[in-house]
PyMOL Python script that loads the backbone (N, CA, C, O; Angstrom):
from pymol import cmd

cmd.read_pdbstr("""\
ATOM      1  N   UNK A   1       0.830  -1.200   0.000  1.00  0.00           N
ATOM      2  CA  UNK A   1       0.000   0.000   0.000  1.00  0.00           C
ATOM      3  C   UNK A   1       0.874   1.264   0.000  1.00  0.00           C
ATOM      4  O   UNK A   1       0.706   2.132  -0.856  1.00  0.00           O
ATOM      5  N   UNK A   2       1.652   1.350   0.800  1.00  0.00           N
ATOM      6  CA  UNK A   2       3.161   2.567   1.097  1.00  0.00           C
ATOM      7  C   UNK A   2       3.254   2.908  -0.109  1.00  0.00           C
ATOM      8  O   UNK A   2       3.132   4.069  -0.497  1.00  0.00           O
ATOM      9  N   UNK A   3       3.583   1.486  -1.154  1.00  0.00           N
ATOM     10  CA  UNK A   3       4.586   1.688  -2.237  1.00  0.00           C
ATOM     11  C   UNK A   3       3.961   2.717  -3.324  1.00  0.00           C
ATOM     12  O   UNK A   3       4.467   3.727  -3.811  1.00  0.00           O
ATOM     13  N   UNK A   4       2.613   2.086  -3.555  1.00  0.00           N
ATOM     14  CA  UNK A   4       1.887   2.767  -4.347  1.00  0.00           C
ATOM     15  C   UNK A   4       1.750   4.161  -4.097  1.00  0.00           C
ATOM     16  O   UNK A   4       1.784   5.011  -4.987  1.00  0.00           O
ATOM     17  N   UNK A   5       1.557   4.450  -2.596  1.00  0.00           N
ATOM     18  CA  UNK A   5       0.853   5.986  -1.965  1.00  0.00           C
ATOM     19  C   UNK A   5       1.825   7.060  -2.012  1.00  0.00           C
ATOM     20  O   UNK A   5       1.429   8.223  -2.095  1.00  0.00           O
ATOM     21  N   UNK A   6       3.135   6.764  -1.963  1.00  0.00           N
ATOM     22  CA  UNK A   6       4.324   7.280  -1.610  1.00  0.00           C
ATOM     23  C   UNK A   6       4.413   7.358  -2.953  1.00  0.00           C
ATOM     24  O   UNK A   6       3.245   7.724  -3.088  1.00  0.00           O
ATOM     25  N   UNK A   7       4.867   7.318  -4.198  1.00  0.00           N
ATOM     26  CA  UNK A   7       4.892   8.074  -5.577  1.00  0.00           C
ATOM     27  C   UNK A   7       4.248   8.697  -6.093  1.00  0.00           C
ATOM     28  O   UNK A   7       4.509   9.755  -6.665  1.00  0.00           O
ATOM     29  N   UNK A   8       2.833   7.911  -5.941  1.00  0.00           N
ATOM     30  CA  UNK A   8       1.221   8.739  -5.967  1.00  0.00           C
ATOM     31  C   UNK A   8       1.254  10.518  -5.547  1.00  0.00           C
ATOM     32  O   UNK A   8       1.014  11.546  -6.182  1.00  0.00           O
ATOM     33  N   UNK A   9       1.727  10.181  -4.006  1.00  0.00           N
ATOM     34  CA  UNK A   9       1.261  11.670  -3.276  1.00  0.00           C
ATOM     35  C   UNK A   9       2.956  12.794  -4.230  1.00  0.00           C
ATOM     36  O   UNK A   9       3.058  13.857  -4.844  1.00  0.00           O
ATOM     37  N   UNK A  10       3.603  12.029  -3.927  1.00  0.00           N
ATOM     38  CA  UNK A  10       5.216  12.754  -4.502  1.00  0.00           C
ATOM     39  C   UNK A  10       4.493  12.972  -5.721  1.00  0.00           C
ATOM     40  O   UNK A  10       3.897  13.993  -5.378  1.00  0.00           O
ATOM     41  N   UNK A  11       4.122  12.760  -6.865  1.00  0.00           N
ATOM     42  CA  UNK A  11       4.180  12.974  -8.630  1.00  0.00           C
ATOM     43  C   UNK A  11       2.813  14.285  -8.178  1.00  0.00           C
ATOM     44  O   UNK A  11       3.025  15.453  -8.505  1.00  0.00           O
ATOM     45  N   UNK A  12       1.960  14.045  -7.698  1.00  0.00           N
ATOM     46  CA  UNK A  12       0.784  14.582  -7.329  1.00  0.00           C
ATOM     47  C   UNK A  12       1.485  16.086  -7.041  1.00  0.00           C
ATOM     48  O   UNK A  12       0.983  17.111  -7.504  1.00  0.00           O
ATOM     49  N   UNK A  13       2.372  16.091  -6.444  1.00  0.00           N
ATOM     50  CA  UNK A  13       2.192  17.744  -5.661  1.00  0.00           C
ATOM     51  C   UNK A  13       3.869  18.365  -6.446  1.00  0.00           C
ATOM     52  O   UNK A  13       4.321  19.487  -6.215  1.00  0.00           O
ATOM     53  N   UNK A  14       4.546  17.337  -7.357  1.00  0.00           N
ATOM     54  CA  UNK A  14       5.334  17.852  -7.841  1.00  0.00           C
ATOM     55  C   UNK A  14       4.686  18.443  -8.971  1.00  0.00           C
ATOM     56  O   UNK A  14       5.179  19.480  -9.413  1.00  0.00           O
ATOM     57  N   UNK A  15       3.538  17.904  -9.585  1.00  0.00           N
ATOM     58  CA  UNK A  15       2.549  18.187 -10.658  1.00  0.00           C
ATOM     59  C   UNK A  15       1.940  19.800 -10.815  1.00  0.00           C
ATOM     60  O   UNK A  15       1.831  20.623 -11.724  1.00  0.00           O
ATOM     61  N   UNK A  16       1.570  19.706  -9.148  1.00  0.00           N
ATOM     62  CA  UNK A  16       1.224  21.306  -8.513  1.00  0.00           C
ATOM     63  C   UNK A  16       2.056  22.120  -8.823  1.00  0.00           C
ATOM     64  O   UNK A  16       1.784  23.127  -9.477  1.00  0.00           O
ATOM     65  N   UNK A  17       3.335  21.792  -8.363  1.00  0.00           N
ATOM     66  CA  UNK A  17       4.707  22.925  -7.987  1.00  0.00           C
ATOM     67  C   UNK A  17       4.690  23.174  -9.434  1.00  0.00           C
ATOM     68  O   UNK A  17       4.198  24.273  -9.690  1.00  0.00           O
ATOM     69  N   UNK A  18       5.074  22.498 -10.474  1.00  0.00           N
ATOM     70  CA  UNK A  18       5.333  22.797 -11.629  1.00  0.00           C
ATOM     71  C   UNK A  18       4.216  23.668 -12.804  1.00  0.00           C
ATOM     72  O   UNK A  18       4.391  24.289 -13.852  1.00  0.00           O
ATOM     73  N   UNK A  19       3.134  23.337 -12.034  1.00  0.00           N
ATOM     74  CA  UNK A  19       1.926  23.925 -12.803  1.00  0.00           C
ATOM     75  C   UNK A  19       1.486  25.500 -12.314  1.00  0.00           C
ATOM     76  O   UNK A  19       0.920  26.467 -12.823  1.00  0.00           O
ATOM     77  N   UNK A  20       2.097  25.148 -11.023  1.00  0.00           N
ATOM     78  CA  UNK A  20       1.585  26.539 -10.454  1.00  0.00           C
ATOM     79  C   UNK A  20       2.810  28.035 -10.897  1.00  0.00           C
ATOM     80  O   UNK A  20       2.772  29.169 -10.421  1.00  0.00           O
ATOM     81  N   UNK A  21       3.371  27.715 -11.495  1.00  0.00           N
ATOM     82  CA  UNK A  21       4.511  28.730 -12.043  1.00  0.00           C
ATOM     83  C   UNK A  21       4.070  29.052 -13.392  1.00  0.00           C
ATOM     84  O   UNK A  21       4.517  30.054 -13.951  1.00  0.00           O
ATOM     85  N   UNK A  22       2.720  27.817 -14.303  1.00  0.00           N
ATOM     86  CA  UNK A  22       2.442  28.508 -15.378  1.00  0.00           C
ATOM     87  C   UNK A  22       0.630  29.245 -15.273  1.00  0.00           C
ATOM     88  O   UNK A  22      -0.216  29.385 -16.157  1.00  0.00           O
ATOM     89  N   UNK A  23       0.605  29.531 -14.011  1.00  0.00           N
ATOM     90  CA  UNK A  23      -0.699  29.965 -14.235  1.00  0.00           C
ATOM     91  C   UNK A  23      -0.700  31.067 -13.538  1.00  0.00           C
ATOM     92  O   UNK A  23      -0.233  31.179 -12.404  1.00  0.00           O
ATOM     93  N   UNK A  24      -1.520  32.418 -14.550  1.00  0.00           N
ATOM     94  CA  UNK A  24      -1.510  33.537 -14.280  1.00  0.00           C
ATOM     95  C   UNK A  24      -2.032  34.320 -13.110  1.00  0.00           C
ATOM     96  O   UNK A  24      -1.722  35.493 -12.899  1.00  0.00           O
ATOM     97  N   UNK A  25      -2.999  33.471 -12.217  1.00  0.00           N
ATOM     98  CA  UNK A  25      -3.656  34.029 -11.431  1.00  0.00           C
ATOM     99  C   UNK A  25      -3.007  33.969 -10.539  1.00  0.00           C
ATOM    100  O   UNK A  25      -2.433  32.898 -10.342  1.00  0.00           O
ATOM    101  N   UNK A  26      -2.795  35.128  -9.564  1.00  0.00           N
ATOM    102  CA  UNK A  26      -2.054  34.916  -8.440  1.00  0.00           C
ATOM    103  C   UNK A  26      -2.316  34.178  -7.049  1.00  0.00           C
ATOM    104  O   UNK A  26      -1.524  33.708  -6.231  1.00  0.00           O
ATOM    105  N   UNK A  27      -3.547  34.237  -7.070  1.00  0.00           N
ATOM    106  CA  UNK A  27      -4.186  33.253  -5.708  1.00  0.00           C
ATOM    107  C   UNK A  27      -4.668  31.905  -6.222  1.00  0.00           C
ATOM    108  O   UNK A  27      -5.077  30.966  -5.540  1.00  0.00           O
ATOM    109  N   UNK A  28      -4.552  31.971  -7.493  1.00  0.00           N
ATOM    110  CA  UNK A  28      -4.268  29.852  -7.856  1.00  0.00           C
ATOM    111  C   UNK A  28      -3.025  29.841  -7.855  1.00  0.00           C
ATOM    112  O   UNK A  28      -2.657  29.133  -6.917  1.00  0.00           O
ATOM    113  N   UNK A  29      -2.267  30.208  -8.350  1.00  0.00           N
ATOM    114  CA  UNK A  29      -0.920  29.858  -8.248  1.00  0.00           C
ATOM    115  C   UNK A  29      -0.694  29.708  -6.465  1.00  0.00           C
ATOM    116  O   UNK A  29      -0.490  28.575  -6.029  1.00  0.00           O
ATOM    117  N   UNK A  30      -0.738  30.748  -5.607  1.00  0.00           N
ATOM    118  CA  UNK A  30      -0.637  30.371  -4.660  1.00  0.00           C
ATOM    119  C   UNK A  30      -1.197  28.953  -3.781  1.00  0.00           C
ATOM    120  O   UNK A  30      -0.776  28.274  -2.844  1.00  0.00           O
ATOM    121  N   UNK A  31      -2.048  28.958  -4.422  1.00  0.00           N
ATOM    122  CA  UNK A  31      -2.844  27.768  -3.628  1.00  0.00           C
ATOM    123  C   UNK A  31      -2.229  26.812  -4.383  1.00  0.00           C
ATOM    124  O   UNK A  31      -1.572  26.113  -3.612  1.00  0.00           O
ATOM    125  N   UNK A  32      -2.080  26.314  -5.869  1.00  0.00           N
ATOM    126  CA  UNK A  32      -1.156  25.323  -6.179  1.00  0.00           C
ATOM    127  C   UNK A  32       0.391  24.925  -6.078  1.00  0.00           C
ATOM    128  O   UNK A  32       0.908  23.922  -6.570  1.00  0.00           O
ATOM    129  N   UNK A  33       1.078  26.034  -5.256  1.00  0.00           N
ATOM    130  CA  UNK A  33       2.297  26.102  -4.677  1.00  0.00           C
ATOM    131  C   UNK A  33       2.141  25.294  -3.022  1.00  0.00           C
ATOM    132  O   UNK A  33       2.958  24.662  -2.352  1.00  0.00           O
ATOM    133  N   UNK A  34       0.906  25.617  -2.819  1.00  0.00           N
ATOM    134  CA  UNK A  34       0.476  25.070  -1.546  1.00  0.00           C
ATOM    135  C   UNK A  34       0.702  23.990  -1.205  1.00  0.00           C
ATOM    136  O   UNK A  34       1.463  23.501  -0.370  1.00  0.00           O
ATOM    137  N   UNK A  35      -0.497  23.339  -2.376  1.00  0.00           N
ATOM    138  CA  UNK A  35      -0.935  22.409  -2.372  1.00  0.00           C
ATOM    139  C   UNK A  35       0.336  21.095  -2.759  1.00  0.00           C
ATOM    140  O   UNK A  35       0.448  19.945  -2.335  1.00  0.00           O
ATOM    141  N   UNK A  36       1.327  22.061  -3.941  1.00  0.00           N
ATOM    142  CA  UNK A  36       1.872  20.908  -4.579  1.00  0.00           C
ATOM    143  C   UNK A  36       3.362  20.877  -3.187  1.00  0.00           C
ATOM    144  O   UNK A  36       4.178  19.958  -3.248  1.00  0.00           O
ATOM    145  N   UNK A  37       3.457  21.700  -2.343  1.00  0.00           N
ATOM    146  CA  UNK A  37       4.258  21.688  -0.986  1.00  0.00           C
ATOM    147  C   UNK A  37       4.157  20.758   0.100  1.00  0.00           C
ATOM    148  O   UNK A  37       5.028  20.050   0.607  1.00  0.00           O
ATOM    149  N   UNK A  38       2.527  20.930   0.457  1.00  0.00           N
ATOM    150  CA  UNK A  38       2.132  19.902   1.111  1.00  0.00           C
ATOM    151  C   UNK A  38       2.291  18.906   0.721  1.00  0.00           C
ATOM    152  O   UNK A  38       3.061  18.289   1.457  1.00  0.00           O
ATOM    153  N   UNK A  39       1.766  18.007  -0.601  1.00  0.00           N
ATOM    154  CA  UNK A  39       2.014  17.246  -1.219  1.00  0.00           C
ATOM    155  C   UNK A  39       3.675  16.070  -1.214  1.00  0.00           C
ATOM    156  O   UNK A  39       3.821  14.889  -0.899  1.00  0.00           O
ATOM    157  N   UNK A  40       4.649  17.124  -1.722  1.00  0.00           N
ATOM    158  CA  UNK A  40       5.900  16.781  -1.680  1.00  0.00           C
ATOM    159  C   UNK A  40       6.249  16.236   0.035  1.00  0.00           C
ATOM    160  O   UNK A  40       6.663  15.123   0.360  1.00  0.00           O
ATOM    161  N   UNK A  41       5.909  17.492   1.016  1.00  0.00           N
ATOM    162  CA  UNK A  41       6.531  17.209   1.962  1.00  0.00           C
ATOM    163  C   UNK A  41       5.330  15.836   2.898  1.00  0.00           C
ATOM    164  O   UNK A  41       5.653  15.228   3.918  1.00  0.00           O
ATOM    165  N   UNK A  42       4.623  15.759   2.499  1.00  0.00           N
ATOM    166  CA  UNK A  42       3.264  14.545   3.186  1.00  0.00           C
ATOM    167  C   UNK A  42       4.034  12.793   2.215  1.00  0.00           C
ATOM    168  O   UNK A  42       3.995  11.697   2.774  1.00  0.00           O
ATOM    169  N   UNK A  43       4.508  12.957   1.083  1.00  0.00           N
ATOM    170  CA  UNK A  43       4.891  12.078   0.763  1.00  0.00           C
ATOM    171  C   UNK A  43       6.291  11.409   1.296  1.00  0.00           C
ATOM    172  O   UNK A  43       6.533  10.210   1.434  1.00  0.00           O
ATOM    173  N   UNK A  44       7.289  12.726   1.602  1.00  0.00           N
ATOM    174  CA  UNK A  44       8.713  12.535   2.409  1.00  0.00           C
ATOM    175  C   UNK A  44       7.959  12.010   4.077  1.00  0.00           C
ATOM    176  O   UNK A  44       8.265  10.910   4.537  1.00  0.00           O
ATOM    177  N   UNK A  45       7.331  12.614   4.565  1.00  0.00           N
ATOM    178  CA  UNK A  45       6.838  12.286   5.799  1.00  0.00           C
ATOM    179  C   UNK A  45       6.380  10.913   5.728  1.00  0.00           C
ATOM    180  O   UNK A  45       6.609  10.306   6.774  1.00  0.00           O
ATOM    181  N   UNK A  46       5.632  10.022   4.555  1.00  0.00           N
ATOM    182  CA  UNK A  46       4.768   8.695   4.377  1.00  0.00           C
ATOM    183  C   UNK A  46       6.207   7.891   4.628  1.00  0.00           C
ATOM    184  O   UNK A  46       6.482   7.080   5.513  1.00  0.00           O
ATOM    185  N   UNK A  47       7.149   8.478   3.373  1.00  0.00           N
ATOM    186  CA  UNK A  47       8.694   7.724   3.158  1.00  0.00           C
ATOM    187  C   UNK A  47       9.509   7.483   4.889  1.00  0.00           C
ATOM    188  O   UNK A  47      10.454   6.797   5.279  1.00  0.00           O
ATOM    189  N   UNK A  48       8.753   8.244   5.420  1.00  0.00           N
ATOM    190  CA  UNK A  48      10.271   8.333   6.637  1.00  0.00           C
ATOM    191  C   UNK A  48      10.311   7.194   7.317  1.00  0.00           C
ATOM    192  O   UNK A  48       9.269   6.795   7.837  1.00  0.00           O
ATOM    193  N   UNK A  49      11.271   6.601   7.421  1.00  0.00           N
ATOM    194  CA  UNK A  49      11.361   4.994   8.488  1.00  0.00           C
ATOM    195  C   UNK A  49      10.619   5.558   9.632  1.00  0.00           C
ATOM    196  O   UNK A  49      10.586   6.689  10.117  1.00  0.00           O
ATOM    197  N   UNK A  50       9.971   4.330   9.955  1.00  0.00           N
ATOM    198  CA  UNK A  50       9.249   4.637  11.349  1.00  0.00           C
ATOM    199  C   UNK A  50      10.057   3.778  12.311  1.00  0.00           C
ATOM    200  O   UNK A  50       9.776   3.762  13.509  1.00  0.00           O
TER     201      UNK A  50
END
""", "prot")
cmd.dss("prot")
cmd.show_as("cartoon", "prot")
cmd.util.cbc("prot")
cmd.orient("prot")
């Protein structure tokens, strides 16, 4: 289940980060900088040895 969720959530919010630099609006972009942040760092957090 990890294996799958842990690339899933990582591709997911790197998707954000990268998208949110081509869109003009400034409070989507913000929120997809957010989103694709949380994202990255919720997937390093899934990854971390427990």
């Amino acid at each position: 289940m990890n294996y799958l969720v842990i690339p899933l959530t990582f591709v997911i919010g790197l998707s954000f980060l990268l998208s949110a630099s081509h869109i003009k609006s400034q409070y989507i972009s913000k929120f997809f900088y957010c989103v694709g942040t949380f994202g990255v760092i919720m997937a390093m957090y899934i990854a971390w040895p427990k």
